[in-house]
C-alpha positions in Angstrom: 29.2 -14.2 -3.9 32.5 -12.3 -4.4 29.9 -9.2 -5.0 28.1 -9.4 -1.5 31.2 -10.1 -0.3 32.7 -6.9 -1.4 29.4 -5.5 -0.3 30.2 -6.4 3.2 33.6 -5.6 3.6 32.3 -2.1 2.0 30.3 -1.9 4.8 32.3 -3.3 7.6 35.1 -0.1 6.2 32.7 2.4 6.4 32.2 1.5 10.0 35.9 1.2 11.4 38.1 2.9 8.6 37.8 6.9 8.9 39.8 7.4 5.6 37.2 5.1 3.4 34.5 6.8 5.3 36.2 10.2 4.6 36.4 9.3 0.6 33.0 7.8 0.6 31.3 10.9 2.1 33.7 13.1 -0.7 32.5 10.8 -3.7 28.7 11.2 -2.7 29.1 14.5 -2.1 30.5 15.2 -5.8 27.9 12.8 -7.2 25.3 14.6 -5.6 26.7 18.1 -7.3 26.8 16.1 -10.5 23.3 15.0 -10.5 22.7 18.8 -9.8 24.2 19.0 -13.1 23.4 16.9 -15.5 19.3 18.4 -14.6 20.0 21.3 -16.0 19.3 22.0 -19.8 22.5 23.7 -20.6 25.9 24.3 -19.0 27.8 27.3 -19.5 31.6 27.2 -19.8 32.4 26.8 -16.2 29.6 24.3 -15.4 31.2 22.4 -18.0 34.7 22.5 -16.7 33.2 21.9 -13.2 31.6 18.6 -14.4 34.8 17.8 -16.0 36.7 18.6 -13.0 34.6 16.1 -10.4 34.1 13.1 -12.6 37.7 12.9 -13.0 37.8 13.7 -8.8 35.3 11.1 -8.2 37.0 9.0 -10.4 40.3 9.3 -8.1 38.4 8.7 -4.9 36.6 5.7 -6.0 40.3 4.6 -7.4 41.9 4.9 -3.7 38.5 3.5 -2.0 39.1 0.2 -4.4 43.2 0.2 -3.1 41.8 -0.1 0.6 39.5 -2.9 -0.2 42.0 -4.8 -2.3 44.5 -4.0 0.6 42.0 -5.5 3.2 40.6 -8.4 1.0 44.8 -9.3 0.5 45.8 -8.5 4.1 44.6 -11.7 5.7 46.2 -14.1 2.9 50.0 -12.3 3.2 49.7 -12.6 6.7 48.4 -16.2 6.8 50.9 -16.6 3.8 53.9 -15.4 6.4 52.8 -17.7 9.0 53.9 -20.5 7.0 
């Protein structure tokens, strides 16, 4: 549940938050040069340090993607929690 949940809220971002959008777009875009990658037999040196270079920025998008859903999934409960 928790999963379609996320799912959802995933979704629901993508539609209304531009910066989420924005990092989603970056992280598929890197994962798409990845695959691009990984197909090929044999990396020369800078291949190598390219594929080093966007896991660890795909890495830090999908980092600050997950702090905007854990900010929106605890935004309702601190303000419900304020109400009090």
């Amino acid at each position: 549940m928790a999963e379609s949940l996320d799912s959802g809220l995933r979704r629901q971002l993508l539609q209304t938050d531009e910066e989420f959008r924005a990092l989603s777009e970056r992280h598929h875009e890197l994962d798409t040069r990845l695959h691009q990658l990984a197909e090929r037999s044999h990396l020369d040196d800078n291949e190598q340090v390219e594929e080093s270079t966007l896991k660890k920025r795909k890495l830090q998008l999908k980092d600050r993607m997950e702090d905007i859903l854990r900010r929106q999934v605890t935004a309702p409960r601190a303000a419900s929690a304020s109400s009090y």
